[in-house]
Structure formats: C-alpha cells, structure tokens
C-alpha positions as CSV (number, residue, x, y, z in Angstrom):
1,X,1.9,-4.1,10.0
2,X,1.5,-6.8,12.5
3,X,2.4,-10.7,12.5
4,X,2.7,-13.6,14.6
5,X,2.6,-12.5,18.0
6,X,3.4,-9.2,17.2
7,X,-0.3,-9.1,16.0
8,X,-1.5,-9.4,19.5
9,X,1.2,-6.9,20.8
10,X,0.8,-4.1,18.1
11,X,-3.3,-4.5,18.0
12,X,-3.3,-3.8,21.8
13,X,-1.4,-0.7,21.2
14,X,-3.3,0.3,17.9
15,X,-6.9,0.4,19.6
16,X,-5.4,2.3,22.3
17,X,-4.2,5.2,19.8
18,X,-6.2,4.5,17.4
19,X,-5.6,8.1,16.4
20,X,-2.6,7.4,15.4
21,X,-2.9,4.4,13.2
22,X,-4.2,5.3,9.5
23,X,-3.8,1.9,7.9
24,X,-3.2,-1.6,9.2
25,X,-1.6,-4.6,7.8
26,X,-2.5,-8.2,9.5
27,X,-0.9,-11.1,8.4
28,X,-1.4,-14.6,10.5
29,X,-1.6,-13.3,14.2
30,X,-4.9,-12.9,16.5
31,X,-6.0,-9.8,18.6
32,X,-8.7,-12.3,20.6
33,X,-8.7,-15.4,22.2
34,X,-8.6,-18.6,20.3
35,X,-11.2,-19.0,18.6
36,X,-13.8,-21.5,19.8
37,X,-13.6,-23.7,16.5
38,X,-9.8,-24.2,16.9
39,X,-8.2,-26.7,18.9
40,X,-5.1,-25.6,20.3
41,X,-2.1,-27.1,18.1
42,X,-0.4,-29.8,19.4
43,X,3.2,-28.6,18.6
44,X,2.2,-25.5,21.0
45,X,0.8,-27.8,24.0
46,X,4.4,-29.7,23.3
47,X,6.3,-26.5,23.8
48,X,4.1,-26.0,27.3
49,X,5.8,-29.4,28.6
50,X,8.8,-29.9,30.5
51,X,9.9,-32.1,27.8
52,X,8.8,-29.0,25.4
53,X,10.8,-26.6,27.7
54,X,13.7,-28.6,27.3
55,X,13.7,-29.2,23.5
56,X,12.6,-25.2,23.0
57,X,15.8,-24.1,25.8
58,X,18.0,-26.9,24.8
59,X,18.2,-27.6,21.1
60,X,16.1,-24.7,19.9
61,X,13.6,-26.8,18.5
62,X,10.8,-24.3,18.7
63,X,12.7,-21.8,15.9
64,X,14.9,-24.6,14.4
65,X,11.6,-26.1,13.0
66,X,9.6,-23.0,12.9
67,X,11.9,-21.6,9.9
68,X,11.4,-25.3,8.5
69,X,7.5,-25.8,8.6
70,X,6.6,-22.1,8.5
71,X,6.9,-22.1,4.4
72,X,5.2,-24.3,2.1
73,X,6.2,-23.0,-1.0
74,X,10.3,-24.4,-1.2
75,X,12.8,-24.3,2.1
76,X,14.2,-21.2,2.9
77,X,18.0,-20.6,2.2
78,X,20.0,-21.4,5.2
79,X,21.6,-18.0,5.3
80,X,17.6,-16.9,6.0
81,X,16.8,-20.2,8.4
82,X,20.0,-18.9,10.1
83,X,18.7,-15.5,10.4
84,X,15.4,-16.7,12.0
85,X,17.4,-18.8,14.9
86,X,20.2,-16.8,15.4
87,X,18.1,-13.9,17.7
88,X,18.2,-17.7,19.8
89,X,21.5,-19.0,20.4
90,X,21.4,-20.1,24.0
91,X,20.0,-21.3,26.8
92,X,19.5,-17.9,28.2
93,X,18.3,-16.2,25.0
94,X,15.7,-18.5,24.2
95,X,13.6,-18.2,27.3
96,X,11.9,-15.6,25.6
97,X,10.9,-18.1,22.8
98,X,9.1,-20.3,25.9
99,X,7.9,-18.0,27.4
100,X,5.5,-16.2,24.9
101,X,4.4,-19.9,23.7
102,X,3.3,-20.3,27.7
103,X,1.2,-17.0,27.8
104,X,-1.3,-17.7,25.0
105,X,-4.0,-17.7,27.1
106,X,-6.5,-20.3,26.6
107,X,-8.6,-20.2,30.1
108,X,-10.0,-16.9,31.6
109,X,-7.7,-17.1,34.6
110,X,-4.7,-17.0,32.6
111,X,-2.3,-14.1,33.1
112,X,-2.9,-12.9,29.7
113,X,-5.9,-13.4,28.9
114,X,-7.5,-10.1,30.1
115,X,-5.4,-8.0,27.9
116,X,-6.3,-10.3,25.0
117,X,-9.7,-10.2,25.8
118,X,-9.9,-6.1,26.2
119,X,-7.9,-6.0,22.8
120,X,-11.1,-7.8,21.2
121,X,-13.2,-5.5,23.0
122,X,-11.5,-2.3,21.4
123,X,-11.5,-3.4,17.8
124,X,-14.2,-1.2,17.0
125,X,-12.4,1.1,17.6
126,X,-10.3,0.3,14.4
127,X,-12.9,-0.3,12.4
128,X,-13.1,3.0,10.0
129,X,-9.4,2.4,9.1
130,X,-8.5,0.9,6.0
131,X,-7.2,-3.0,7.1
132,X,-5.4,-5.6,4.7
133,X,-5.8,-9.4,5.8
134,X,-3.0,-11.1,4.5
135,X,-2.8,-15.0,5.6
136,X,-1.2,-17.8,4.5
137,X,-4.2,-20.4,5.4
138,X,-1.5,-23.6,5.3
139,X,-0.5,-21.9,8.6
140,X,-0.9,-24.4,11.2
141,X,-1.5,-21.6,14.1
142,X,-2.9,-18.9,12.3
143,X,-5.1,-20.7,10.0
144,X,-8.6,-20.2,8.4
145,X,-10.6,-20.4,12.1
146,X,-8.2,-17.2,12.8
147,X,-9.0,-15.2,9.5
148,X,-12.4,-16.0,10.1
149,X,-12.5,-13.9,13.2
150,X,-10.8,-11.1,11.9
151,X,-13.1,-10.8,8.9
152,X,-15.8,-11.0,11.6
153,X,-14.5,-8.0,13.1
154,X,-13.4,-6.1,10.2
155,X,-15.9,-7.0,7.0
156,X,-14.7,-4.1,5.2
157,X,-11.1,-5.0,5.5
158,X,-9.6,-6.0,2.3
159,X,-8.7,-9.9,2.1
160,X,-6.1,-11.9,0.8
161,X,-6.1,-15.7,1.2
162,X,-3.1,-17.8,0.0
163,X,-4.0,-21.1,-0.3
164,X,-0.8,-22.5,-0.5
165,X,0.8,-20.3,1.5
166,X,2.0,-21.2,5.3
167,X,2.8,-18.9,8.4
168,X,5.8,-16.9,7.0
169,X,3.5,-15.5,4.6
170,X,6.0,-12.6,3.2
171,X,8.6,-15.9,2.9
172,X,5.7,-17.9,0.8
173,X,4.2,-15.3,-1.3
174,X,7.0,-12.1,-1.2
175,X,6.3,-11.6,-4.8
176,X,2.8,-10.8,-5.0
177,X,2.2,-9.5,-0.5
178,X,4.9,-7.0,-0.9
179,X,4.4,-4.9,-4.2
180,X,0.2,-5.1,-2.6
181,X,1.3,-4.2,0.6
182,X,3.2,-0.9,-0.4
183,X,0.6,-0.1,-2.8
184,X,-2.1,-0.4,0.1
185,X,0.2,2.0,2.3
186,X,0.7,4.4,-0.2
C-alpha cells in the first residue's frame, strides 16, 4: 500500500522486487514525473521559498494546513490533526517536511529526478500484479492529471475515483476504501 510520497518511495522498491510484491494498493502519490498536463501547485513552489522554508520550519505551516485542506468531507478531530503534526514539533524535526517538498523533481537535472524517472521505466515490471487505484480527485497534488498516468500504466488495475474526496483519502472515504481494500488483499 503506498500514498503520498511514500508512493514514489515504496514503487521504487516494488519494481525492483517485484517478486516479492503480490498485490498493490495506490492511493494519491506518483511513481513518474509530473505529469506534463499539471502545473506544479502553487502551495508546493511556496514551500520551495525562503519565505516557504520559514513558514514550513517555523510555524509548521506545511503539516498544520496539510491536516486542514487534505479532507473535504468534514475537519478532522483535533486529537487526529494533532497526530498528523506531532511527528513535527520543531525546528529540527521539521526539516524533513522541507526537504522532501524540495526534491520533487520537476527538471531533468534535478537530484531526484533519475530515480523517478527509472521507477517509471520499471513499471512494467508490475504490470501482471493485481493494482487498486484509490484517489481522492479533490486532491490538489495528486489529482485527476496523476490518476490518469497511472491508469496509463496500469489499464487493468482496478479504479476507484472519489469525487468528493481530497488527499487523505482513508480520512475522506474510510468507510467504503478500507472494508474494499482488505477485501482486495485477501
């Protein structure tokens, strides 16, 4: 199972032991570069800022508002917003949250971008395993342009849009994703 930028993590290691992988689960997250008919979203080119380092580093701005905006069905409780910050509760703990936002790679020379790049290259390698697309298409990262690609990739895979649903799918849609999910790993 593999979200966010876990997707891209967990997808790198799945096409190199492929072998070992009998069933994926992909909600919102990539395993290529952006693709050509999405923009890079603003809040992201923000975060890549000094002023965006600061708020990210400073006020955790990039979590605080993440466990805000990522749903679209109701707020989370604050006990659960609280969970989703508190991995971030410092200056020093939330370099982690900066960096990863600054190695999307959106030009070929960036650091990254080879690794992303030889990920899409490998999917085939995937692509007799039984694959669940789950996205929440409200996502503003992760959106439609994203799924799109994946179903390129994958047109066997079985698909489930949620219209209404935003990046923390499993937050938005927990009621219906996780008795489907469980029944697709069984």
């Amino acid at each position: 199972m593999v979200h966010d930028w876990g997707g891209m993590i967990g997808t790198a290691w799945a096409v190199d032991h492929a072998d070992r992988v009998a069933k994926m689960v992909v909600m919102n997250t990539a395993a290529f570069p952006l693709p050509k008919s999405k923009r890079f979203p603003a809040p992201l080119a923000l975060t890549r800022t000094p002023l965006g380092a600061l708020l990210v580093r400073g006020g955790n701005a990039f979590s605080r508002t993440a466990s805000r905006v990522c749903v679209k069905k109701g707020a989370l409780p604050r006990e659960v917003r609280k969970a989703y910050t508190a991995p971030y509760r410092s200056w020093a703990d939330r370099i982690a949250t900066l960096r990863f936002v600054e190695d999307i790679p959106l030009k070929t020379t960036d650091r990254a971008y080879r690794v992303v790049s030889d990920t899409e290259g490998k999917l085939p390698r995937l692509a007799d395993k039984p694959m669940l697309l789950a996205f929440g298409l409200r996502d503003f990262v992760f959106d439609r342009h994203f799924l799109a690609d994946w179903e390129r990739h994958f047109p066997r895979a079985e698909v489930m849009r949620f219209e209404d649903a935003g990046h923390y799918v499993l937050e938005d849609e927990r009621d219906t994703l996780l008795p489907k999910i469980a029944s697709f790993l069984r």
